[in-house]
Kinemage of the C-alpha trace (Angstrom):
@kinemage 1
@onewidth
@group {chain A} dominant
@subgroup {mainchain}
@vectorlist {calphas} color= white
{ca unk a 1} P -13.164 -10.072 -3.425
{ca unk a 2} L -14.324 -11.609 -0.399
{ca unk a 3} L -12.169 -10.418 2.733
{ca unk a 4} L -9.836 -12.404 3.846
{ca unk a 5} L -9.095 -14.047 7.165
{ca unk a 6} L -6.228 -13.256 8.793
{ca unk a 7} L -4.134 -15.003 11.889
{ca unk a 8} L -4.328 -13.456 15.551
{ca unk a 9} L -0.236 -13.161 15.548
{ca unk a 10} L -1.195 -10.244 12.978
{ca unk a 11} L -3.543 -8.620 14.228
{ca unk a 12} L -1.951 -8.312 17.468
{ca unk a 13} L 1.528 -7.478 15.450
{ca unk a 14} L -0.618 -4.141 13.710
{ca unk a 15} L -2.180 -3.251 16.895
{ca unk a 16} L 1.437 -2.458 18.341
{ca unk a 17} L 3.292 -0.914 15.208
{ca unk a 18} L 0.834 1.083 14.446
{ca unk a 19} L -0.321 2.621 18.068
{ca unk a 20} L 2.622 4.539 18.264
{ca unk a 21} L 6.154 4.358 16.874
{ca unk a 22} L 6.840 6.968 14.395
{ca unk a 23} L 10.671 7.078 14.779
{ca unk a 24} L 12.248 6.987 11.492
{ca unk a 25} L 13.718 2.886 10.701
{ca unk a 26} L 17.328 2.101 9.339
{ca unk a 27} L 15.362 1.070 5.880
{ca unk a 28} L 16.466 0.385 2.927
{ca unk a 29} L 16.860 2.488 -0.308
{ca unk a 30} L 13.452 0.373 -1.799
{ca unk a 31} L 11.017 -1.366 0.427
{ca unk a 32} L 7.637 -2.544 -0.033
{ca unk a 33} L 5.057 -3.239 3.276
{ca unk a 34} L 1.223 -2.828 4.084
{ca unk a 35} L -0.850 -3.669 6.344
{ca unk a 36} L -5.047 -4.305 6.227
{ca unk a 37} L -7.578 -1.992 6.922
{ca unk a 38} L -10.954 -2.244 8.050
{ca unk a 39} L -12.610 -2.788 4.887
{ca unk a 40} L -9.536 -3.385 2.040
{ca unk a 41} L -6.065 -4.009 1.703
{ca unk a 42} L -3.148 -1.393 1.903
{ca unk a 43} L 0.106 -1.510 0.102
{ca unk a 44} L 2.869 0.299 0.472
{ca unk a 45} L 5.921 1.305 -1.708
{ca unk a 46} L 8.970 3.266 -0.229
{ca unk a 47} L 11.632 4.600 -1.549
{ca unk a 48} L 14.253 6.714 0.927
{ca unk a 49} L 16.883 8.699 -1.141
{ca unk a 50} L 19.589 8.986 1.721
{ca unk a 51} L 18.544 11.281 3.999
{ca unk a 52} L 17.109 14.033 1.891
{ca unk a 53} L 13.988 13.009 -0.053
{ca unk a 54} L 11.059 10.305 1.019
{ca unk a 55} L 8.834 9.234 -1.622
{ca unk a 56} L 5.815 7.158 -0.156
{ca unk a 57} L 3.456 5.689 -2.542
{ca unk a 58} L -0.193 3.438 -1.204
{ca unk a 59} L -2.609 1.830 -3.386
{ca unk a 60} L -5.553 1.152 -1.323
{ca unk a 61} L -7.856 -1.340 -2.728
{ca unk a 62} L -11.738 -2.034 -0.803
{ca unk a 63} L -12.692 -5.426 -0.736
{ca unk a 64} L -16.032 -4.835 -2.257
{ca unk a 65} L -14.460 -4.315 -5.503
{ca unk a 66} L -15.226 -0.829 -5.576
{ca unk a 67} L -12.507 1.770 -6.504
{ca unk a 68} L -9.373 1.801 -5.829
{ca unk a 69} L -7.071 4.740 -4.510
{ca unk a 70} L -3.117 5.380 -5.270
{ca unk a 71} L -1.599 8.177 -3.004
{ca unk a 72} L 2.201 9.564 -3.753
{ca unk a 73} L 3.688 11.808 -0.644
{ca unk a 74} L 6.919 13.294 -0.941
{ca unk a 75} L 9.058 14.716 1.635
{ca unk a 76} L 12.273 16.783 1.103
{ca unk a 77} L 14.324 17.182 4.738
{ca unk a 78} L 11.324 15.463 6.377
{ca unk a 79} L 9.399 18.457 5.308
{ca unk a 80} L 6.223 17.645 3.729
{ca unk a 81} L 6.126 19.164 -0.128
{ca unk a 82} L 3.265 17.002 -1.749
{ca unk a 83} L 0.357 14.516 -1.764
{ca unk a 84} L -0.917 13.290 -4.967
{ca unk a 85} L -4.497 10.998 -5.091
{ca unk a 86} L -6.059 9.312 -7.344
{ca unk a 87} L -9.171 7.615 -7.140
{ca unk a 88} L -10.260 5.612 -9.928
{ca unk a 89} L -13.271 4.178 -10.931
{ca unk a 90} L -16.673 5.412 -11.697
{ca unk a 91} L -16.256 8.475 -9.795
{ca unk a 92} L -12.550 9.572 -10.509
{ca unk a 93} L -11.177 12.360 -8.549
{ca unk a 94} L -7.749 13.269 -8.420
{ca unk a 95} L -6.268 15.796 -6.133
{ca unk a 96} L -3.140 17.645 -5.833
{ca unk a 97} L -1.054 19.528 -3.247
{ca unk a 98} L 2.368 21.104 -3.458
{ca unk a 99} L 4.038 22.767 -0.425
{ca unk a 100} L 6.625 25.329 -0.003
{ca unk a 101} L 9.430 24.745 3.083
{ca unk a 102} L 8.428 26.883 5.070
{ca unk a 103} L 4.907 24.290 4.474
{ca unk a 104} L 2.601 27.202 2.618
{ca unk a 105} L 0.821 25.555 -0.312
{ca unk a 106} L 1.945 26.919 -3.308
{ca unk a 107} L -0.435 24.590 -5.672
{ca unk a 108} L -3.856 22.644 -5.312
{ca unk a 109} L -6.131 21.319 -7.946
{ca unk a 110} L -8.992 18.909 -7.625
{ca unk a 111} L -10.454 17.212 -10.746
{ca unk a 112} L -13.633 15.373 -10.997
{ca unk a 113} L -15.097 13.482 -13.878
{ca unk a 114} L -16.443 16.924 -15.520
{ca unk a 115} L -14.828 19.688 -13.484
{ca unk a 116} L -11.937 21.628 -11.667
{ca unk a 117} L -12.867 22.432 -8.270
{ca unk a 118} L -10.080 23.962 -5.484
{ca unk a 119} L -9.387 21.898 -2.290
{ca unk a 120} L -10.794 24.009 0.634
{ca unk a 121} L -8.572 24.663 4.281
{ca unk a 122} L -9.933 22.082 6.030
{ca unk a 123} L -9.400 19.350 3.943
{ca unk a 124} L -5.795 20.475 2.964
{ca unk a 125} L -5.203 20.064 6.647
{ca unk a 126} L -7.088 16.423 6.836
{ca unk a 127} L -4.182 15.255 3.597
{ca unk a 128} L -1.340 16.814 5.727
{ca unk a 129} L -2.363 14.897 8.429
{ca unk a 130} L -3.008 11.727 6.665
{ca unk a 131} L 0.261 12.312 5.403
{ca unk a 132} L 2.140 12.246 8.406
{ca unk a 133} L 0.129 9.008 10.111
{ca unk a 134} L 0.968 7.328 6.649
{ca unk a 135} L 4.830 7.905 7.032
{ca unk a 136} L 4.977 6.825 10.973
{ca unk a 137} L 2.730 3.617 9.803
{ca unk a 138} L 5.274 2.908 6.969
{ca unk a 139} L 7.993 3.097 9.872
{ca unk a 140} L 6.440 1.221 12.644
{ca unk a 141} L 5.869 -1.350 9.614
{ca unk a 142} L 9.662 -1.044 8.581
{ca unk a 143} L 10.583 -1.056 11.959
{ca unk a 144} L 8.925 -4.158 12.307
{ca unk a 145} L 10.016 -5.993 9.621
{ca unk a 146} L 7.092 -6.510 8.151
{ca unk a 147} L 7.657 -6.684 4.130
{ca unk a 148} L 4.825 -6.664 1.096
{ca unk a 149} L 5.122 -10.169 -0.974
{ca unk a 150} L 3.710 -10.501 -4.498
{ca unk a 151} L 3.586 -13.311 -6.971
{ca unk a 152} L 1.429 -15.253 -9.506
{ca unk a 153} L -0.616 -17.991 -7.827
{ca unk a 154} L 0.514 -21.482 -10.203
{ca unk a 155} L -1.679 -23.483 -7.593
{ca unk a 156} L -0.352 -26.849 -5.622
{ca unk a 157} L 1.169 -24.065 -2.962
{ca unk a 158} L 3.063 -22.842 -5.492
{ca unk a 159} L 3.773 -18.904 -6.431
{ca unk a 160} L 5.775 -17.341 -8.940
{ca unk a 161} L 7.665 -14.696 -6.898
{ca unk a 162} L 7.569 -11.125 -8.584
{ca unk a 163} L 11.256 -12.107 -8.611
{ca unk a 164} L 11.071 -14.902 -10.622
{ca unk a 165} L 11.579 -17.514 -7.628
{ca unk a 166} L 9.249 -20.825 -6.892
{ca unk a 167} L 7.886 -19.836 -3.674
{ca unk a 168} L 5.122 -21.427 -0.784
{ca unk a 169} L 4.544 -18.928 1.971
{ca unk a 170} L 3.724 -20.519 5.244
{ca unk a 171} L -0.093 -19.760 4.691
{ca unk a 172} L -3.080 -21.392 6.708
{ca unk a 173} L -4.713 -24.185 4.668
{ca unk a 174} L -7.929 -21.719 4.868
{ca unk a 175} L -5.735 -19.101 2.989
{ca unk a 176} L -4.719 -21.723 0.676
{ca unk a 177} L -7.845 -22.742 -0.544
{ca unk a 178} L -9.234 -19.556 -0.493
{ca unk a 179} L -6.952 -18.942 -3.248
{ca unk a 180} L -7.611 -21.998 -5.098
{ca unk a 181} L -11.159 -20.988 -5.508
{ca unk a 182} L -10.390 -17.470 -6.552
{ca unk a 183} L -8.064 -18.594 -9.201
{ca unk a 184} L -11.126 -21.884 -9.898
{ca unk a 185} L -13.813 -18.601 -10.752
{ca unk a 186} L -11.488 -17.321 -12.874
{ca unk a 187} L -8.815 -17.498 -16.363
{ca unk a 188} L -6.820 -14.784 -15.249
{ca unk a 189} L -3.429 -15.121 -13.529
{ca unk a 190} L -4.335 -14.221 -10.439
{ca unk a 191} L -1.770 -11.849 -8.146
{ca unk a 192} L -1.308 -12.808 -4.751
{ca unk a 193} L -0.172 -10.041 -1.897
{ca unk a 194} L 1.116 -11.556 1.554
{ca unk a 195} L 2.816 -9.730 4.297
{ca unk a 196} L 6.312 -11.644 5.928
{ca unk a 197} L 7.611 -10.806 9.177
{ca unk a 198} L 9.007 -12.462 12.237
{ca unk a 199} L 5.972 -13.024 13.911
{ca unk a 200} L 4.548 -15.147 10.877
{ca unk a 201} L 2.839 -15.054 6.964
{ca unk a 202} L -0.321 -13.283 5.986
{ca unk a 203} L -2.450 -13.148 2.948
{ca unk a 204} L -3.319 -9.862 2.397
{ca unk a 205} L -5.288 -10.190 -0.992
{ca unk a 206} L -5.524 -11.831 -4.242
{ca unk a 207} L -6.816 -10.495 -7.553
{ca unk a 208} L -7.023 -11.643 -10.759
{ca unk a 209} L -6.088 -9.938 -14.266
{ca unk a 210} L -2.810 -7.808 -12.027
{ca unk a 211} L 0.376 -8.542 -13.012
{ca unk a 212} L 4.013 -7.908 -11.303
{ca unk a 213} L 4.702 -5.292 -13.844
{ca unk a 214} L 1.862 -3.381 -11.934
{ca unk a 215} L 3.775 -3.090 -8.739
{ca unk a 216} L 6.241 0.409 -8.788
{ca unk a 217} L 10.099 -0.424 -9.398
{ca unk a 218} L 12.300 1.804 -7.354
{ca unk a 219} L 12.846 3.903 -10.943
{ca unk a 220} L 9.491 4.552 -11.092
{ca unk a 221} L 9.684 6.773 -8.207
């Protein structure tokens, strides 16, 4: 899809949350946020078993189309214990990591298309670290109040909440049309993602042939 504008308030609004706070939020049990990246869009699903486990999971979509990528991490006692990716497309490659407490890795596996290959040092090191800017943007995103939106575009400046509700986010008209013509190229429901918080509404992307029941429920992880 083509990328999408988005309003000054936000860019300004990542620019600060995601410089530097990495305290942990008061956030709820399930919680959904994101953010956009230089070339896609970034979603983000949290769920926060009391104090003892955090289970992150980001599907990362480009905006050329090209292939998407879902990452789970998992902390137990805000120790990191694993990082699961998977790339699809036509070029799959999934990779997993398990750490021990004491943060040895006790499992890795890489699979391509054809193959089983182990993850070398370095790159262990690159997911660990990935991992840990991932969970201080999901709290400086928490933090502030910045939530993940998804519905079913039903035109007229109408969506279908996820949650069943008749809803009109306080989009830009250029946002607006820009999903009219999406859903005008094609038959496909088409699934619209917008960020909410205080400072204001942005679209973050739109796709058709997704549904809601794509999105994770907090049972699913």
């Amino acid at each position: 899809m083509t990328k999408l504008r988005s309003h000054s308030c936000f860019a300004l609004l990542f620019l600060l949350l995601l410089s530097g706070c990495g305290s942990t939020p008061d956030t709820p049990p399930f919680s959904a946020s994101g953010y956009l990246a230089d070339r896609g869009a970034v979603r983000i699903w949290r769920k926060n078993s009391g104090h003892l486990t955090v289970h992150i999971r980001t599907l990362y979509t480009p905006f050329n189309g090209d292939a998407s990528e879902t990452t789970d991490y998992v902390w137990q006692e805000e120790k990191l214990v694993s990082v699961a990716r998977h790339v699809s497309g036509k070029q799959p490659d999934d990779v997993t990591l398990r750490f021990d407490q004491d943060g040895s890795l006790s499992f890795m596996q890489r699979q391509l298309a054809n193959r089983r290959e182990a993850v070398d040092t370095d790159t262990v090191e690159l997911y660990k670290f990935d991992a840990q800017r991932m969970l201080a943007q999901s709290n400086a995103l928490l933090s502030g109040r910045v939530m993940l939106k998804q519905g079913l575009w039903r035109g007229a400046k109408q969506i279908e909440s996820c949650d069943g509700a008749r809803v009109s986010p306080a989009f830009d008209d250029y946002a607006f049309q820009t999903l009219a013509q999406q859903q005008r190229r094609s038959s496909e429901p088409l699934l619209v993602s917008w960020l909410e918080a205080p400072e204001g509404t942005q679209l973050l992307r739109a796709a058709p042939g997704e549904r809601c029941d794509s999105q994770p429920k907090e049972e699913d992880m």
